[in-house]
mmCIF file of the N, C-alpha and C atoms, coordinates in Angstrom:
data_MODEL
# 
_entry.id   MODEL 
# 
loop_
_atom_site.group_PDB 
_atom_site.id 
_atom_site.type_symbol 
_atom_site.label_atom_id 
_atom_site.label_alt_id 
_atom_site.label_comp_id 
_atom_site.label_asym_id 
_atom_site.label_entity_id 
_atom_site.label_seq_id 
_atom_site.pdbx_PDB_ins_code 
_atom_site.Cartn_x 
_atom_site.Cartn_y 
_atom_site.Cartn_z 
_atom_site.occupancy 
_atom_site.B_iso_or_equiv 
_atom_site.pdbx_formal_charge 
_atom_site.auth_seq_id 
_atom_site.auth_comp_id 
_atom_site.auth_asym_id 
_atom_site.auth_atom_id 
_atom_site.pdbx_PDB_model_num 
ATOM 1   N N  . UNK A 1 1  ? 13.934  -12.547 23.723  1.00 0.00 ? 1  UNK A N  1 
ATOM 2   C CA . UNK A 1 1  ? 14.223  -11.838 22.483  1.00 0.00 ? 1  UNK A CA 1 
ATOM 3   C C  . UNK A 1 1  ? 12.988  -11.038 22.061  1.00 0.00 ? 1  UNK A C  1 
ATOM 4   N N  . UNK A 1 2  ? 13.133  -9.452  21.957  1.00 0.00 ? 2  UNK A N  1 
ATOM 5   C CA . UNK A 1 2  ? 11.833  -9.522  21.578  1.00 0.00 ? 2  UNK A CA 1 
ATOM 6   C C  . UNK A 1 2  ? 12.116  -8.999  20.032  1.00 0.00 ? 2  UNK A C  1 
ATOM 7   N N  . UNK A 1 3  ? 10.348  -8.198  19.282  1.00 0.00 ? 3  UNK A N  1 
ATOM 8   C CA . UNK A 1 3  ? 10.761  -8.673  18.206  1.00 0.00 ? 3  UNK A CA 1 
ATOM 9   C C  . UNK A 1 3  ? 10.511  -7.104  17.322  1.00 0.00 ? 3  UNK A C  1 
ATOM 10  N N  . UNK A 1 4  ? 10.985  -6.386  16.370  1.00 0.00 ? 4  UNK A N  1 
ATOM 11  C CA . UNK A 1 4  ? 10.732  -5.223  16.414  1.00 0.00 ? 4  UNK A CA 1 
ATOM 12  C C  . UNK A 1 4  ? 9.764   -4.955  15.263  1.00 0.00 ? 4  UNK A C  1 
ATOM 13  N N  . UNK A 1 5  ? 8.931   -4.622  15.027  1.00 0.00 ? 5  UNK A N  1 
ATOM 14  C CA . UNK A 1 5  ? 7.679   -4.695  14.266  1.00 0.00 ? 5  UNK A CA 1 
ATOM 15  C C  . UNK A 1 5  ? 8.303   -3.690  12.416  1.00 0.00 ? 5  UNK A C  1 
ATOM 16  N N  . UNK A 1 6  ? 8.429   -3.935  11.536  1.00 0.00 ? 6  UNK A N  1 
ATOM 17  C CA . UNK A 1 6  ? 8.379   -3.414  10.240  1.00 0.00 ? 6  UNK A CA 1 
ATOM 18  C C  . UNK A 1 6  ? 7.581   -3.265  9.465   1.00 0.00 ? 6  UNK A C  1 
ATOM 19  N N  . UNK A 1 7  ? 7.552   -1.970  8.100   1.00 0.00 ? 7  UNK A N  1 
ATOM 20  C CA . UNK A 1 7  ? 6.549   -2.111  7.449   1.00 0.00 ? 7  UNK A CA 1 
ATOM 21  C C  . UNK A 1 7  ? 7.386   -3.388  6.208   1.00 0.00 ? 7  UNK A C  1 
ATOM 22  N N  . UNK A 1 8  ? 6.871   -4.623  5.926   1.00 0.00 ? 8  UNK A N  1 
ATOM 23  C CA . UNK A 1 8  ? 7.106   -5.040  4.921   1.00 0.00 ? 8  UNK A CA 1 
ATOM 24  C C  . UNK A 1 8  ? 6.315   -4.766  3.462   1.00 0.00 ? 8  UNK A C  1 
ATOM 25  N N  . UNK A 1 9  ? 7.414   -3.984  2.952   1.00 0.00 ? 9  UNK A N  1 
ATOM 26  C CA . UNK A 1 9  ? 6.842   -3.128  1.265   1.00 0.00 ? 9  UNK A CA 1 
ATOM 27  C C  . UNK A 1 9  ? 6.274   -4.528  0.140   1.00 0.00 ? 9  UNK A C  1 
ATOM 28  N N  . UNK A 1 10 ? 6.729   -5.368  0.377   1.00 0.00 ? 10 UNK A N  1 
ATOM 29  C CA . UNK A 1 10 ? 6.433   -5.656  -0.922  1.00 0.00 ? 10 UNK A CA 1 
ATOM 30  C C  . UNK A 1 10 ? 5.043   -6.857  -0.181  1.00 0.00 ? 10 UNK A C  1 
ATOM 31  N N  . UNK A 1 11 ? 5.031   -7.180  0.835   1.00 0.00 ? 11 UNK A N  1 
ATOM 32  C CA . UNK A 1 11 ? 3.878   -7.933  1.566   1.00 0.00 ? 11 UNK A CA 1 
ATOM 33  C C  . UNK A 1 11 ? 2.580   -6.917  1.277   1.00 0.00 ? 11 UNK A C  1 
ATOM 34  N N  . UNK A 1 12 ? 2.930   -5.488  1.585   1.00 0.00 ? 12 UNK A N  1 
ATOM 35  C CA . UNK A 1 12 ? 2.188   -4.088  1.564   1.00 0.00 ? 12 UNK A CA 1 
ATOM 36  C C  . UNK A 1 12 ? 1.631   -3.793  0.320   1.00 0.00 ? 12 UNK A C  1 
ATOM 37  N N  . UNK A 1 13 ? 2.250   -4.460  -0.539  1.00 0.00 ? 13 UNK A N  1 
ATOM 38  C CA . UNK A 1 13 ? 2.110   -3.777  -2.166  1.00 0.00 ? 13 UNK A CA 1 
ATOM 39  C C  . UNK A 1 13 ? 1.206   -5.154  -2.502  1.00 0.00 ? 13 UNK A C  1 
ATOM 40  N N  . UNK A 1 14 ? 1.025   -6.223  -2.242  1.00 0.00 ? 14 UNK A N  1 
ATOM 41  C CA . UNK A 1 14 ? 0.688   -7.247  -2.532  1.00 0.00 ? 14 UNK A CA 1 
ATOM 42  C C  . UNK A 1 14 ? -0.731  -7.559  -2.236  1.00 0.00 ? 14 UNK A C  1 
ATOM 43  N N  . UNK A 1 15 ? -0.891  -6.953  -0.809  1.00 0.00 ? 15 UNK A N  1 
ATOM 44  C CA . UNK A 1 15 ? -2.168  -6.511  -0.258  1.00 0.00 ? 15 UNK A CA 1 
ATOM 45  C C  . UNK A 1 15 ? -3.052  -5.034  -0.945  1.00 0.00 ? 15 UNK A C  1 
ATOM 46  N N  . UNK A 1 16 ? -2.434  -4.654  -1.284  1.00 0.00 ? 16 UNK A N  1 
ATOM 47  C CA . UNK A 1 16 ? -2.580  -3.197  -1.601  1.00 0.00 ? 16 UNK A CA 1 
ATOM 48  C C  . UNK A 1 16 ? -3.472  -3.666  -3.125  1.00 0.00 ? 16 UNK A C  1 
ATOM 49  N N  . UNK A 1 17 ? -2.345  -4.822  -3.514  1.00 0.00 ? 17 UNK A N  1 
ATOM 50  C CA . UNK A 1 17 ? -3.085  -5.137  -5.552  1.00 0.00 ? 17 UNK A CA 1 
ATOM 51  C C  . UNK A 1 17 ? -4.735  -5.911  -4.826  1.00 0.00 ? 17 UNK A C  1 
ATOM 52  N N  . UNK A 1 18 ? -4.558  -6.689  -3.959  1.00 0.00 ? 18 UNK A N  1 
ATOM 53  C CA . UNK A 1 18 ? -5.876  -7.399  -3.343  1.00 0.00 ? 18 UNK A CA 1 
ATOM 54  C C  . UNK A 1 18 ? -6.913  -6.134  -3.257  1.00 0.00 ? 18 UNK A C  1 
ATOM 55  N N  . UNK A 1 19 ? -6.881  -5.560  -2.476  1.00 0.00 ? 19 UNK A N  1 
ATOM 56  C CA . UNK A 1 19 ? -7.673  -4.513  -1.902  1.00 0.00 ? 19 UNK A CA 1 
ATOM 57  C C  . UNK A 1 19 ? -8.316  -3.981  -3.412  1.00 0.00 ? 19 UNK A C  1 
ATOM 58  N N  . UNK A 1 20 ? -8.044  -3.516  -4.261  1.00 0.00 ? 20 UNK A N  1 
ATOM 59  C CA . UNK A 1 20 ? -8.281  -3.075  -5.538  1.00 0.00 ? 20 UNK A CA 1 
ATOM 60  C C  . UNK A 1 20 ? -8.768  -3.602  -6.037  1.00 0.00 ? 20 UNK A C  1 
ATOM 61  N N  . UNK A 1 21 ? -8.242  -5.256  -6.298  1.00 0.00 ? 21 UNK A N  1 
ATOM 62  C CA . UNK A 1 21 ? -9.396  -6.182  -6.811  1.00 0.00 ? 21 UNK A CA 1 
ATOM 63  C C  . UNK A 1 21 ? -10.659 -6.193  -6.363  1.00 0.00 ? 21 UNK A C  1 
ATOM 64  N N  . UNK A 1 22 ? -10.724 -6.398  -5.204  1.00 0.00 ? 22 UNK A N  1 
ATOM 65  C CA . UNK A 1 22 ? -11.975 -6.472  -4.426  1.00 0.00 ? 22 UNK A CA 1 
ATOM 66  C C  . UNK A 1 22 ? -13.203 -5.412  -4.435  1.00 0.00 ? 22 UNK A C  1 
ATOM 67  N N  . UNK A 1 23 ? -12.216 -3.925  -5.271  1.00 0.00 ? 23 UNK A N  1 
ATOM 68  C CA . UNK A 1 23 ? -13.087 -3.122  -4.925  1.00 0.00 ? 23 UNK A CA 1 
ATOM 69  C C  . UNK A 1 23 ? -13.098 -2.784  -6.845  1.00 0.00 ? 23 UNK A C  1 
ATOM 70  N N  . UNK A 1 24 ? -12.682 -3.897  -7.466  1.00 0.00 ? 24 UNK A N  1 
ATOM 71  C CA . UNK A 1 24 ? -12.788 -3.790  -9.094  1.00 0.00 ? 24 UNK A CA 1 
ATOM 72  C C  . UNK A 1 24 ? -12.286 -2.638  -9.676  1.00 0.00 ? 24 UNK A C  1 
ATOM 73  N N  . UNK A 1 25 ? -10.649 -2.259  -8.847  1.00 0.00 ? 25 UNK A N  1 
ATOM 74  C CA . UNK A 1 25 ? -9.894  -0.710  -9.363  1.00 0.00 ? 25 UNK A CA 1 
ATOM 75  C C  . UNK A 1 25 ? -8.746  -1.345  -9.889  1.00 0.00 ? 25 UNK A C  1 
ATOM 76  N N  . UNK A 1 26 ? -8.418  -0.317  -11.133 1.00 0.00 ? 26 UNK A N  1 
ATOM 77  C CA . UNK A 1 26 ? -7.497  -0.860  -11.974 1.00 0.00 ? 26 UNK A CA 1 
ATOM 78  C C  . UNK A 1 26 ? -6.427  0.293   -11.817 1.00 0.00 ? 26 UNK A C  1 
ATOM 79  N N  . UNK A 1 27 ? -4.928  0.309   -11.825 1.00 0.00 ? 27 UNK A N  1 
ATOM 80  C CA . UNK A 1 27 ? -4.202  0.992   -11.696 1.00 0.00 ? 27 UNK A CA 1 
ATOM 81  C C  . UNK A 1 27 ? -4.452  2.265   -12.289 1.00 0.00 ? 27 UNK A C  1 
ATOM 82  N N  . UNK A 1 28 ? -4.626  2.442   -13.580 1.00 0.00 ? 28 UNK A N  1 
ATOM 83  C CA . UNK A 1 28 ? -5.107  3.441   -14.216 1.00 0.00 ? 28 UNK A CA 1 
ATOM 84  C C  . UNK A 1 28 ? -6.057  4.291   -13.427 1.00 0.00 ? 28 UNK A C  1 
ATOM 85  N N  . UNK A 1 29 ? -7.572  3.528   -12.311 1.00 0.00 ? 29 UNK A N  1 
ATOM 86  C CA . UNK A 1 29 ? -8.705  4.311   -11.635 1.00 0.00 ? 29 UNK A CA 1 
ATOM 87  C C  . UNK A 1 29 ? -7.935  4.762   -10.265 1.00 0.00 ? 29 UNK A C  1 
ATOM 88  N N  . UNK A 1 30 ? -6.894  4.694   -10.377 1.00 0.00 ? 30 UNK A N  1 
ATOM 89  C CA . UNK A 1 30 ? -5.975  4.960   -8.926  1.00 0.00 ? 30 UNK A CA 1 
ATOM 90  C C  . UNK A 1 30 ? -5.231  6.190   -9.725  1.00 0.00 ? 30 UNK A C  1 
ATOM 91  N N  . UNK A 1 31 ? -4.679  5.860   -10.505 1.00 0.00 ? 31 UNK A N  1 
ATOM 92  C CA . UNK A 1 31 ? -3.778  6.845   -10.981 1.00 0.00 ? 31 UNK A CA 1 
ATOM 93  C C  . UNK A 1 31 ? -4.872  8.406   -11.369 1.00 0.00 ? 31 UNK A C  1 
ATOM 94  N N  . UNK A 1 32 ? -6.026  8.065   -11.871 1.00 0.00 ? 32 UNK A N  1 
ATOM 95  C CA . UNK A 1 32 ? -6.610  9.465   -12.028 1.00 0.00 ? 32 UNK A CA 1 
ATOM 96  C C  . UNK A 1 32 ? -7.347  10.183  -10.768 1.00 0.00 ? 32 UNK A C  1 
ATOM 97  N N  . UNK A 1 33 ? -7.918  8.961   -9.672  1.00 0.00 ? 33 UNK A N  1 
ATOM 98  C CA . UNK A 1 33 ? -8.000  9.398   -8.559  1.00 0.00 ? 33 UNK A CA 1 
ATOM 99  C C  . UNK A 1 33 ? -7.276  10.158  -7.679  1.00 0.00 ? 33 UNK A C  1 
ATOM 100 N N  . UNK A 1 34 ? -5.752  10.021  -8.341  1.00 0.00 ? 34 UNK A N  1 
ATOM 101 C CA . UNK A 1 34 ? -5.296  10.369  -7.181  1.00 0.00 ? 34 UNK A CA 1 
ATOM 102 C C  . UNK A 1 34 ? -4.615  11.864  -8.311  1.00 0.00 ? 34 UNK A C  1 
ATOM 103 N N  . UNK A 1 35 ? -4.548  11.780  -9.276  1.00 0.00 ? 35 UNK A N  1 
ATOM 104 C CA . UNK A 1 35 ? -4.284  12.984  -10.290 1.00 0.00 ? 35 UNK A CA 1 
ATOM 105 C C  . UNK A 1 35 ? -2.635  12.801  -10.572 1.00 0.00 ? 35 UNK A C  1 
ATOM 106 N N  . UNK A 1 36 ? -2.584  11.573  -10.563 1.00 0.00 ? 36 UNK A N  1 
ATOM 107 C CA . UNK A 1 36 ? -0.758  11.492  -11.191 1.00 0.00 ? 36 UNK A CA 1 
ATOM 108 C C  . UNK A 1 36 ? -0.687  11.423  -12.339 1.00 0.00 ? 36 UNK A C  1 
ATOM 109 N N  . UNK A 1 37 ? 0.251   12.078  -12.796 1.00 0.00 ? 37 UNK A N  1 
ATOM 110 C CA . UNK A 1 37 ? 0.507   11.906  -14.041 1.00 0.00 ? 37 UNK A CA 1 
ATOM 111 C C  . UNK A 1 37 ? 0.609   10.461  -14.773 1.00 0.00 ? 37 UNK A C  1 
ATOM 112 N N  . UNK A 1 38 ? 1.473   10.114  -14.379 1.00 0.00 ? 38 UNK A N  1 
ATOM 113 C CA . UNK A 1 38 ? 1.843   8.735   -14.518 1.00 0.00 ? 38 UNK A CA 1 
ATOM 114 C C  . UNK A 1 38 ? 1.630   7.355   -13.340 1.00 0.00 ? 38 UNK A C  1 
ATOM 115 N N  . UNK A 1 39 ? 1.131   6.085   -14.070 1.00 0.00 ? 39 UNK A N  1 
ATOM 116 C CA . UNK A 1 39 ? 1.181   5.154   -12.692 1.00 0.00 ? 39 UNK A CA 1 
ATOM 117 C C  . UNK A 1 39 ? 2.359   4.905   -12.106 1.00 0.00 ? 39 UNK A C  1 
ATOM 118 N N  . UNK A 1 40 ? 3.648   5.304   -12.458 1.00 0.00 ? 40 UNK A N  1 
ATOM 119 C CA . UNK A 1 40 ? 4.549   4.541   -12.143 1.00 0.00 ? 40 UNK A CA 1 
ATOM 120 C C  . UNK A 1 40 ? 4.997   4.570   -10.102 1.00 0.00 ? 40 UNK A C  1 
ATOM 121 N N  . UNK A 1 41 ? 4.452   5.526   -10.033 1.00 0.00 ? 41 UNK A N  1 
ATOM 122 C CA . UNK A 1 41 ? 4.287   5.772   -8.037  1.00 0.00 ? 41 UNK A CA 1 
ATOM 123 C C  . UNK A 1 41 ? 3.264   4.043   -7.556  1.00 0.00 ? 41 UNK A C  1 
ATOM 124 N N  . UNK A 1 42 ? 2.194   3.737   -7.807  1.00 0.00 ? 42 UNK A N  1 
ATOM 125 C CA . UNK A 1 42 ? 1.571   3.419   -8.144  1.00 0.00 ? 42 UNK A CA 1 
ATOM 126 C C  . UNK A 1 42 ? 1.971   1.576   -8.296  1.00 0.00 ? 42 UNK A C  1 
ATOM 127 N N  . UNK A 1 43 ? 2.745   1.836   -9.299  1.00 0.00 ? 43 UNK A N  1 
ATOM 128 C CA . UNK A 1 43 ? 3.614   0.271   -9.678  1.00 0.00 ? 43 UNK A CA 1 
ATOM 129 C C  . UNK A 1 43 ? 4.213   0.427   -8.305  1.00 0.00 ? 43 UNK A C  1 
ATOM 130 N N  . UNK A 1 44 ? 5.077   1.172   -8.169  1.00 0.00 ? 44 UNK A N  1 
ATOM 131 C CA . UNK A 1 44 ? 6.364   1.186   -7.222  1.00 0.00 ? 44 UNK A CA 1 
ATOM 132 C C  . UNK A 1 44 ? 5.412   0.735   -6.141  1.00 0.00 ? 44 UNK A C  1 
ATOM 133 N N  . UNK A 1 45 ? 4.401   0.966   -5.732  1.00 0.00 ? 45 UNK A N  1 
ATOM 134 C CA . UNK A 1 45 ? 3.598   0.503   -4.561  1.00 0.00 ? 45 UNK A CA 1 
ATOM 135 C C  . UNK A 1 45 ? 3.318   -1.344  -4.659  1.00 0.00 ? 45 UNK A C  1 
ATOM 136 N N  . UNK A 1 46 ? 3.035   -1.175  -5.654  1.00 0.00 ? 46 UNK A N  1 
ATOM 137 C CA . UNK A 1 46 ? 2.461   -2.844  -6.102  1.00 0.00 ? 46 UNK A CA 1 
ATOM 138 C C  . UNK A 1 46 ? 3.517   -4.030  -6.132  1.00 0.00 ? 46 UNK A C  1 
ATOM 139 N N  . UNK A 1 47 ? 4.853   -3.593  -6.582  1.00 0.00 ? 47 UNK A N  1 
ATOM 140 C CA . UNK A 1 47 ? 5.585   -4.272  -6.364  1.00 0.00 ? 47 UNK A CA 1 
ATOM 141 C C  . UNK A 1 47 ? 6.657   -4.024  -5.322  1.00 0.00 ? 47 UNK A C  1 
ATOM 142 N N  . UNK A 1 48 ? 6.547   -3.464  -4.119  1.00 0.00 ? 48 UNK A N  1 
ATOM 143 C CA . UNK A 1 48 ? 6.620   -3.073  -3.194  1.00 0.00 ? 48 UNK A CA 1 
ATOM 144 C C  . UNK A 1 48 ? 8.366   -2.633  -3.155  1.00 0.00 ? 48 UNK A C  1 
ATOM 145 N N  . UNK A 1 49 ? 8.481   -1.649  -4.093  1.00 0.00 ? 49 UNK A N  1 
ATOM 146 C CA . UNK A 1 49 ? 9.847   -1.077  -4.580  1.00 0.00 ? 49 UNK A CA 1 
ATOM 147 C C  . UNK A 1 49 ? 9.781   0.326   -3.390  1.00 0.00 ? 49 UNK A C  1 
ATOM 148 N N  . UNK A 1 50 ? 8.567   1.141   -3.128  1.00 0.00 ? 50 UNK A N  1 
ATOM 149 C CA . UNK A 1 50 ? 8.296   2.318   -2.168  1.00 0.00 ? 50 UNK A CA 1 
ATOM 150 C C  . UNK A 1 50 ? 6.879   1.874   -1.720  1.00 0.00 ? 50 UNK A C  1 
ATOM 151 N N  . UNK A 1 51 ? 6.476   2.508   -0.901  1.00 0.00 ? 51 UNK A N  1 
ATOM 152 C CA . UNK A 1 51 ? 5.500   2.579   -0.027  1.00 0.00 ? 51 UNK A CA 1 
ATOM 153 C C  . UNK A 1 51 ? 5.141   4.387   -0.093  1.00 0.00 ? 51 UNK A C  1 
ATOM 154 N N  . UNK A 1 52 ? 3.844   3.986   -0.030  1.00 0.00 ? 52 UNK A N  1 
ATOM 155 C CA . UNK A 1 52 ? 2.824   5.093   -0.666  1.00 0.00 ? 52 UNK A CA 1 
ATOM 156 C C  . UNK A 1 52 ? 3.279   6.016   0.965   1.00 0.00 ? 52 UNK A C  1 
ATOM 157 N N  . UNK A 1 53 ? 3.077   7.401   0.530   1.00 0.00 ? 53 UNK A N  1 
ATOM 158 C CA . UNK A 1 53 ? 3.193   8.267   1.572   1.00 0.00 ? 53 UNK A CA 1 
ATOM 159 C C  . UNK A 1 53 ? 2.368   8.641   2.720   1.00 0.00 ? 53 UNK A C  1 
ATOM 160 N N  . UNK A 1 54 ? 2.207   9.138   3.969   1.00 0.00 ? 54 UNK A N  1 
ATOM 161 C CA . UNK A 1 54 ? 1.395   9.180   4.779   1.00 0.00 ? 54 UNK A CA 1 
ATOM 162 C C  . UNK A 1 54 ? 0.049   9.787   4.075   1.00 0.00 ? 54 UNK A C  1 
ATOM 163 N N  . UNK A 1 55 ? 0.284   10.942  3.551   1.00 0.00 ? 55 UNK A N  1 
ATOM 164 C CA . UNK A 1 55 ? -0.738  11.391  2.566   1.00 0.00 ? 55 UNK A CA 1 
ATOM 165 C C  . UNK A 1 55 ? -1.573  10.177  2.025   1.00 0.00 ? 55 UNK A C  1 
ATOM 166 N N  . UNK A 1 56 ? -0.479  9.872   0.958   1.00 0.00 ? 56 UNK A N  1 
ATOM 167 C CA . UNK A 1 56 ? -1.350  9.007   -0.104  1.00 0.00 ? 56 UNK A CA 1 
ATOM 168 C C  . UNK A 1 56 ? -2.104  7.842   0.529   1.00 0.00 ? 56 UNK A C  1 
ATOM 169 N N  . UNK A 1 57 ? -1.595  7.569   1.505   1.00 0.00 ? 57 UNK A N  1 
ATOM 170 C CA . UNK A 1 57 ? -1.675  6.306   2.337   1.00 0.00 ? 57 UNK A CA 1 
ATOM 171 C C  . UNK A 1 57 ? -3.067  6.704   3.227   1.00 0.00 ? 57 UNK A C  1 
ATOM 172 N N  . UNK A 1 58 ? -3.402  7.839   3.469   1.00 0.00 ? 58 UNK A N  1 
ATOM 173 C CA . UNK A 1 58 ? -4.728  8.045   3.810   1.00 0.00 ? 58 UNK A CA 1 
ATOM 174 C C  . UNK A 1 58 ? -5.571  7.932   2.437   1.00 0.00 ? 58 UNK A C  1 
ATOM 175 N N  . UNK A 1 59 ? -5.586  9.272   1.704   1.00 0.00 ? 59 UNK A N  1 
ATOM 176 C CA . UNK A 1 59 ? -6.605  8.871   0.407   1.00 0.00 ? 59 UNK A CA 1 
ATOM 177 C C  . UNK A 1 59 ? -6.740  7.463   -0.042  1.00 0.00 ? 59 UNK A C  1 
ATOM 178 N N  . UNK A 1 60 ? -5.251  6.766   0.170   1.00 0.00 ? 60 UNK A N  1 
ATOM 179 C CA . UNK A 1 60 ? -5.610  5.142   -0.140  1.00 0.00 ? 60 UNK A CA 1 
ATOM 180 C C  . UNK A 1 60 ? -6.588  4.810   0.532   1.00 0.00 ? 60 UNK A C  1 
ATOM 181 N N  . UNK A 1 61 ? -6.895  4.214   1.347   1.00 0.00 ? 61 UNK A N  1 
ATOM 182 C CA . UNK A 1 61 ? -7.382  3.835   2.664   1.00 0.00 ? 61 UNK A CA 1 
ATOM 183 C C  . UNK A 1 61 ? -9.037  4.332   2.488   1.00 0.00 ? 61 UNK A C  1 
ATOM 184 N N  . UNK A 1 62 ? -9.206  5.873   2.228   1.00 0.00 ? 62 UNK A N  1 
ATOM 185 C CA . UNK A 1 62 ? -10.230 6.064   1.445   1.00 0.00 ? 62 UNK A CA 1 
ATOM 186 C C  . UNK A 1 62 ? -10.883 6.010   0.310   1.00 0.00 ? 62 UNK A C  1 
ATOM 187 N N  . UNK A 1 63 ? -10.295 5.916   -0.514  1.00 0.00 ? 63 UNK A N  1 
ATOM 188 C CA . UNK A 1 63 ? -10.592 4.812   -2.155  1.00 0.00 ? 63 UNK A CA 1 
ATOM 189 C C  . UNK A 1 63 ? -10.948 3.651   -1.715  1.00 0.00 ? 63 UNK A C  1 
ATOM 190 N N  . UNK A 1 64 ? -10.077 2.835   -1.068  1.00 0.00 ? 64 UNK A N  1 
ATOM 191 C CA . UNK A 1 64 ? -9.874  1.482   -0.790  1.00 0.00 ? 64 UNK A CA 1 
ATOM 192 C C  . UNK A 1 64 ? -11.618 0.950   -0.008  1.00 0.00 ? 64 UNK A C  1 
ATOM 193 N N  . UNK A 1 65 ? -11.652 1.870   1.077   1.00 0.00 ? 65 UNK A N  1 
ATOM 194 C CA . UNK A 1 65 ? -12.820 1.846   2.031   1.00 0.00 ? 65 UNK A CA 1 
ATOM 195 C C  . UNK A 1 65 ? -12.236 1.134   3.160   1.00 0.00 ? 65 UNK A C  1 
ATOM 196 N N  . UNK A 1 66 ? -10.914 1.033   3.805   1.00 0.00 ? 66 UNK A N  1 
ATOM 197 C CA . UNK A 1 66 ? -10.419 0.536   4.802   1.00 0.00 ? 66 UNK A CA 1 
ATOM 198 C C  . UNK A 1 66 ? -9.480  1.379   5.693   1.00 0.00 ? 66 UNK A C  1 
ATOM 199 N N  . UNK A 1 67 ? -9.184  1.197   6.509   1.00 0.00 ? 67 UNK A N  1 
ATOM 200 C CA . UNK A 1 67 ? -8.312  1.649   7.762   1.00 0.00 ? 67 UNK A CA 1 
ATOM 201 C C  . UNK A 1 67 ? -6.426  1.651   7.269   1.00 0.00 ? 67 UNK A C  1 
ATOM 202 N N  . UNK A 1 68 ? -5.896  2.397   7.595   1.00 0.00 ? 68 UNK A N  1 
ATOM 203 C CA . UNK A 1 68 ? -4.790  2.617   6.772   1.00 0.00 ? 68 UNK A CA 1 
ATOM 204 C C  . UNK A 1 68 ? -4.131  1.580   7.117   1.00 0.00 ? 68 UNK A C  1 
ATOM 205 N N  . UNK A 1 69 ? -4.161  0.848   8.377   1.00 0.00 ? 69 UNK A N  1 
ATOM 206 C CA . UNK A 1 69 ? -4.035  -0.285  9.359   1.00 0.00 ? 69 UNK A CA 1 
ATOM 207 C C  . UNK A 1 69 ? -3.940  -1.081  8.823   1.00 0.00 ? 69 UNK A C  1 
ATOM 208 N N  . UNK A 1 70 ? -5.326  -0.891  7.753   1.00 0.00 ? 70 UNK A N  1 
ATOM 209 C CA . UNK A 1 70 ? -5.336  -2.536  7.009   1.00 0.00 ? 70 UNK A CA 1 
ATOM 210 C C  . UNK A 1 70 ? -4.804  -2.859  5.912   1.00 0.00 ? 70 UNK A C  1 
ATOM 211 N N  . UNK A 1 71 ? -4.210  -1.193  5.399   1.00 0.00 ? 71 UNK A N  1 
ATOM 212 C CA . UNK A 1 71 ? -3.370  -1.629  4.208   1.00 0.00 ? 71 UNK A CA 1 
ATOM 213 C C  . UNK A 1 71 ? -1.975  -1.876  4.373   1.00 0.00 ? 71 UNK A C  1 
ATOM 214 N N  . UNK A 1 72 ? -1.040  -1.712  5.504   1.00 0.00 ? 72 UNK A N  1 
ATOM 215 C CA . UNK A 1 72 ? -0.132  -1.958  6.045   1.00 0.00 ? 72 UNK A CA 1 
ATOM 216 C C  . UNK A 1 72 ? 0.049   -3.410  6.694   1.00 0.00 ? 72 UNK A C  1 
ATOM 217 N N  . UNK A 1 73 ? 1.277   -4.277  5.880   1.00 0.00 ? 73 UNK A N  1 
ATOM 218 C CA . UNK A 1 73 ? 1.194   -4.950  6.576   1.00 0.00 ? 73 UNK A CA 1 
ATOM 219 C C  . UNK A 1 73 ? 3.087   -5.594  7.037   1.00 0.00 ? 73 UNK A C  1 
ATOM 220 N N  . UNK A 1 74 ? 2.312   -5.424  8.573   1.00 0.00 ? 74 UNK A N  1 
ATOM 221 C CA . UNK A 1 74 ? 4.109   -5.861  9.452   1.00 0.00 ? 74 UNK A CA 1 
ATOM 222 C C  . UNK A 1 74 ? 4.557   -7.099  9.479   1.00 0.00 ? 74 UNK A C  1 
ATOM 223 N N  . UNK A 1 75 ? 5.503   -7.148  9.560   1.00 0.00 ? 75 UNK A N  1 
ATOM 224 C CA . UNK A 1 75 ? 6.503   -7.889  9.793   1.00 0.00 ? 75 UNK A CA 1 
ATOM 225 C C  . UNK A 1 75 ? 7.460   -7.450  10.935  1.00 0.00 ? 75 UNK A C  1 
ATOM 226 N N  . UNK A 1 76 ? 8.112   -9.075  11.430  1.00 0.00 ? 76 UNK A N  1 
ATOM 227 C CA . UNK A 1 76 ? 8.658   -8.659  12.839  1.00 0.00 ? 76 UNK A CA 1 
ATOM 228 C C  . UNK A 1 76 ? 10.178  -8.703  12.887  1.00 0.00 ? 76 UNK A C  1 
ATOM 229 N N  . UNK A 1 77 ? 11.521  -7.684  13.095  1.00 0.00 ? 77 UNK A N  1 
ATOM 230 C CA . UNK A 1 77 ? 13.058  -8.322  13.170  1.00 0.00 ? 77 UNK A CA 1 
ATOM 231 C C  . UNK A 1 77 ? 12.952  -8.653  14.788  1.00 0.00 ? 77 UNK A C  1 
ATOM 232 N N  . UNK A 1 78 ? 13.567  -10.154 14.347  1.00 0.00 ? 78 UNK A N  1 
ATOM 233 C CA . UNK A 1 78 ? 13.777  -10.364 15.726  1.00 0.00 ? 78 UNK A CA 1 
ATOM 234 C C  . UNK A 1 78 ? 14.996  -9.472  16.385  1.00 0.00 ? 78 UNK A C  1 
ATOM 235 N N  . UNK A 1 79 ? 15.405  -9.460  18.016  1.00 0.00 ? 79 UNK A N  1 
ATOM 236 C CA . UNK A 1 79 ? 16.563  -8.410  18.030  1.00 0.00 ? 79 UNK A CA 1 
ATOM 237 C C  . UNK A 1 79 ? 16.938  -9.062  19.761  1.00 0.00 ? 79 UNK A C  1 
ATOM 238 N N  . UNK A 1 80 ? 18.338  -8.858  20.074  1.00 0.00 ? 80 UNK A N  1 
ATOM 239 C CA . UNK A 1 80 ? 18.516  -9.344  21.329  1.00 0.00 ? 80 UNK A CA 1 
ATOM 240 C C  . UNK A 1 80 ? 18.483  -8.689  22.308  1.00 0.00 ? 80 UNK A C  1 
# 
């Protein structure tokens, strides 16, 4: 059986709130970094409702100070 690799969003969004802590960023220092109007893109990431875009998902990665790699995190469907 093998097993087919996914992005899991809300595992992603969960890691994503870690990463921030660590680097002492508060939704708000994301939201002007990145020039949104509103956090609500932002939430939707954190509680893993969407997943940030290839774009954003780089500048993340560069805020963050990590590999986009590392803000992604998979999960496997198994499949026959």
């Amino acid at each position: 059986m093998k097993k087919i690799p996914y992005i899991n969003s809300e595992k992603t969004g969960h890691h994503i709130d870690e990463l921030m802590l660590r680097k002492g960023l508060s939704v708000r220092d994301l939201q002007m970094q990145f020039g949104f109007t509103t956090p609500q893109a932002i939430y939707k990431w954190l509680h893993g409702t969407s997943l940030p875009s290839i774009d954003n998902l780089v500048i993340l990665s560069v805020i963050l100070g990590v590999s986009m790699d590392d803000i992604i995190v998979l999960d496997a469907h198994p499949t026959k």
